[in-house]
LUMPAPA-405004 format. One line per field, with one value per residue: residue number from 1; residue in one letter; x, y, z of N, C-alpha, C in turn. Coordinates in Angstrom, 2 decimals, always signed. Example, Ala and Ser with C-alpha at 12.3 -4.5 7.8 and 13.67 -1.06 7.14 Angstrom:
// LUMPAPA-405004
seq [1:2] $
type [A:S] $
npx [+13.19:+12.85] $
npy [-5.69:-2.25] $
npz [+7.80:+7.08] $
capx [+12.30:+13.67] $
capy [-4.50:-1.06] $
capz [+7.80:+7.14] $
cpx [+13.20:+12.90] $
cpy [-3.30:+0.03] $
cpz [+7.80:+7.87] $
***
This chain:
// LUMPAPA-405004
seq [1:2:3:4:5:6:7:8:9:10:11:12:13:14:15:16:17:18:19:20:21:22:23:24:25:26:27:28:29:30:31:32:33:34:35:36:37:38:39:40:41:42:43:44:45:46:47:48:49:50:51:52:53:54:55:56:57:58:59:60:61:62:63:64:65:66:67:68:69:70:71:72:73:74:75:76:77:78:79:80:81] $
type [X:X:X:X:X:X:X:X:X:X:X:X:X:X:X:X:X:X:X:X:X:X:X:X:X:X:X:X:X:X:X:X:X:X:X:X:X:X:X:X:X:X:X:X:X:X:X:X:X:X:X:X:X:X:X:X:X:X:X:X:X:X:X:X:X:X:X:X:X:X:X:X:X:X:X:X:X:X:X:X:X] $
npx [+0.83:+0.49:+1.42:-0.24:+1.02:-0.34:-1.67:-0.21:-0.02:+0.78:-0.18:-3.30:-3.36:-3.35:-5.42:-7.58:-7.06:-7.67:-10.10:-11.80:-11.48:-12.29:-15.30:-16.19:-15.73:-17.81:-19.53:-20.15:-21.86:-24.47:-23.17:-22.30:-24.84:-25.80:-24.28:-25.43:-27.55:-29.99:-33.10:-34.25:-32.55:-33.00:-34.12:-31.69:-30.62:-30.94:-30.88:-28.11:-27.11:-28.71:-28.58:-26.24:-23.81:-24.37:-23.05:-24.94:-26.71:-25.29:-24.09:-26.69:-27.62:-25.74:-25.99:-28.17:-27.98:-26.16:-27.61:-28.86:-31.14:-34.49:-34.95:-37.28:-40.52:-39.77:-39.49:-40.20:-38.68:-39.49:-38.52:-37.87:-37.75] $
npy [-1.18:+2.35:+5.14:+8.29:+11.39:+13.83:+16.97:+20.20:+23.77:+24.86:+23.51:+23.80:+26.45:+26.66:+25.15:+26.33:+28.92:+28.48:+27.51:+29.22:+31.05:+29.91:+29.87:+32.37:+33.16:+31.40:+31.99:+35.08:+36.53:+36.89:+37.76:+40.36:+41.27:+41.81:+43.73:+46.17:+46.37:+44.84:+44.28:+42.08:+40.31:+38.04:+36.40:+36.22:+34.93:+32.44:+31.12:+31.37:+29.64:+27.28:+26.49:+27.18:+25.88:+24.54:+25.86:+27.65:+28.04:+29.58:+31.67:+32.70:+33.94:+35.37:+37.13:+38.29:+39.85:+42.09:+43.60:+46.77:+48.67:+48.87:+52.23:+53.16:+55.05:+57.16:+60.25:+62.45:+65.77:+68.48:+70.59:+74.43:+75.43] $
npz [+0.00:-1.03:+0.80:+1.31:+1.41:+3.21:+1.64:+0.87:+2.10:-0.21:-2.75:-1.85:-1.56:-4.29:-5.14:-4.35:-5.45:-8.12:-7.96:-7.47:-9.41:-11.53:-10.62:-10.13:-13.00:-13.79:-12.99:-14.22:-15.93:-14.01:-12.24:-13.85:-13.89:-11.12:-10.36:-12.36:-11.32:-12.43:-13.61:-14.57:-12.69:-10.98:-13.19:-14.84:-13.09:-12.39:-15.11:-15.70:-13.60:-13.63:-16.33:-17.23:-17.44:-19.59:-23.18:-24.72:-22.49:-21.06:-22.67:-23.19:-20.92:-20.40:-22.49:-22.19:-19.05:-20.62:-21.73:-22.71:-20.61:-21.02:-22.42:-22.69:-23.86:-26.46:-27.11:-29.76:-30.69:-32.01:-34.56:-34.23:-36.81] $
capx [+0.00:+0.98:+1.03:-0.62:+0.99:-1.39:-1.86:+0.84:-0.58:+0.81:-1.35:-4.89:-3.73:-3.29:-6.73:-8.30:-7.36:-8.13:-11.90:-12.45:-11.42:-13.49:-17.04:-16.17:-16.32:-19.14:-21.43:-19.73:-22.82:-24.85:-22.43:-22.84:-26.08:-26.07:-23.66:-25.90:-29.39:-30.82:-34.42:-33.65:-31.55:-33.31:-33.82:-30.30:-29.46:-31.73:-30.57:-26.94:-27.07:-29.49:-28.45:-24.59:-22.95:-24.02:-22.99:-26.01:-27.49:-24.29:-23.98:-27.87:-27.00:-24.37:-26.67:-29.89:-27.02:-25.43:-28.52:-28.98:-32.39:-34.98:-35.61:-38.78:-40.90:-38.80:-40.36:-39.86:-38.05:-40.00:-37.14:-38.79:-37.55] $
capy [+0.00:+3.41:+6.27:+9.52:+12.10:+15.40:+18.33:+20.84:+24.35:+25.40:+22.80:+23.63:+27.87:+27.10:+24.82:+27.89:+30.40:+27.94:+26.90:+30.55:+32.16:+29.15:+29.76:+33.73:+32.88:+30.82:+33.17:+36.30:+37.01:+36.92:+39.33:+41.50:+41.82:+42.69:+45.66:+46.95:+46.03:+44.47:+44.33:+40.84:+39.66:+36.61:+35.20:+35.99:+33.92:+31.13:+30.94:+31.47:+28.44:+25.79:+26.14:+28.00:+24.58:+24.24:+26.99:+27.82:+28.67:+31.06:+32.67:+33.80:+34.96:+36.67:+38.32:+38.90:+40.68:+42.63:+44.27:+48.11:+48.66:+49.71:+53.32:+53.73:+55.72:+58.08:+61.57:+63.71:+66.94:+69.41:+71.68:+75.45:+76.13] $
capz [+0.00:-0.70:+2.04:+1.20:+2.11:+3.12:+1.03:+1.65:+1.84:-1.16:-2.84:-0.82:-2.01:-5.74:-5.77:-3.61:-6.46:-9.57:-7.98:-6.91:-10.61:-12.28:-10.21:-10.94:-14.63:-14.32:-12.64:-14.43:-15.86:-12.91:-11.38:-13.90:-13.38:-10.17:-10.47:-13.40:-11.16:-13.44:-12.77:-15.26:-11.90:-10.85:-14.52:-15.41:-11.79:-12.48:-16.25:-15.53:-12.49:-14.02:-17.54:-17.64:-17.76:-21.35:-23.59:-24.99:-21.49:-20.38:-23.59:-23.31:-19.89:-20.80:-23.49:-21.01:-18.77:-21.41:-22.69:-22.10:-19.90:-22.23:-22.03:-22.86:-25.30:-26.98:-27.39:-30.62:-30.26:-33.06:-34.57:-34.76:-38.02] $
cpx [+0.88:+0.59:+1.06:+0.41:+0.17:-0.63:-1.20:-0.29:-0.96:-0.61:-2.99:-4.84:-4.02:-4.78:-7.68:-8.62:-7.94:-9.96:-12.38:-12.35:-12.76:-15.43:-16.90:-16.70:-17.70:-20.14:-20.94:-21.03:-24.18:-24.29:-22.28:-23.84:-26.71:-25.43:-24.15:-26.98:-29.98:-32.20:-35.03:-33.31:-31.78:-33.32:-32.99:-29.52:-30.12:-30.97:-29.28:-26.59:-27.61:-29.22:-27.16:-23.73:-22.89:-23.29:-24.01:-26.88:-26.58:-24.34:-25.65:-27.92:-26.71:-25.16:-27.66:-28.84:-25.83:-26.66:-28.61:-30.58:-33.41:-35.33:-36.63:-39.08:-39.90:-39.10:-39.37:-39.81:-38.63:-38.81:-38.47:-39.00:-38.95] $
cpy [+1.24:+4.88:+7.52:+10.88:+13.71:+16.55:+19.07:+22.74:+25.27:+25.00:+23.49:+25.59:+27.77:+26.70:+26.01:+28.65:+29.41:+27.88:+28.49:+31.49:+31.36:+29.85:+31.55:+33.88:+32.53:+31.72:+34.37:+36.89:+37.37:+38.61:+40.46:+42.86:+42.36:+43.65:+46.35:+47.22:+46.26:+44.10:+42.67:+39.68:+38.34:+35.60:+35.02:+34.85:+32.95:+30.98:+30.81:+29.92:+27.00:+25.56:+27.06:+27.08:+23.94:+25.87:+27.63:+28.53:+29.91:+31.52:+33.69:+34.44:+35.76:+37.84:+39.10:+40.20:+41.49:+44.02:+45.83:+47.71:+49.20:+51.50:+54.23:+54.12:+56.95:+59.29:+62.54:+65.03:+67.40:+70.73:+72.97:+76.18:+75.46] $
cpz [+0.00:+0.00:+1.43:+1.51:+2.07:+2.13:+1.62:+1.45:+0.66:-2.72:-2.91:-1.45:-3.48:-6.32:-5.61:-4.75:-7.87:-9.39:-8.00:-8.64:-11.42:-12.08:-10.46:-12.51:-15.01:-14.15:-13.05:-14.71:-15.10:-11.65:-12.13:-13.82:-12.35:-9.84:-11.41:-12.44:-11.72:-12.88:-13.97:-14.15:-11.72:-12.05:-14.78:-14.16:-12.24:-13.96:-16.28:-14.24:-12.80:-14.94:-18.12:-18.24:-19.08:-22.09:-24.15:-23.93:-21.02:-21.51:-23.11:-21.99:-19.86:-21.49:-22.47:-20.03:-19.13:-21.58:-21.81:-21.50:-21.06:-21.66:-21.77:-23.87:-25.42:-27.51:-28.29:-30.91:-31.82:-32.98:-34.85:-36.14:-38.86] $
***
């Protein structure tokens, strides 16, 4: 049998920063959305969490939390000339 030996800390820091940049990525869009507040937020979390893992579901994420807010109706400025 061969003896283990434990995880040194260097180890346990480098997985730390690899898992921690990964789940950043994954939920980027998510987090953009909530530094825009997106009033989107929950669909883009639910859509970004249940269906990110394909690409197909994070890309439209990504898009849903990309999108400008709509502004509304857009009222036409009459020139006087």
């Amino acid at each position: 049998m061969f003896l283990q030996e434990p995880l040194g800390f260097g180890t346990f820091f480098l997985f730390s920063v690899l898992g921690t940049a990964i789940l950043t990525v994954y939920l980027l869009p998510t987090i953009l959305a909530a530094f825009a507040k997106e009033e989107k937020l929950p669909v883009i979390m639910m859509l970004n969490v249940c269906f990110g893992w394909t690409i197909i579901g994070y890309v439209a994420a990504l898009a849903l939390a990309g999108q400008e807010a709509d502004p509304g109706p857009r009222h036409r400025v009459e020139s006087p000339v």
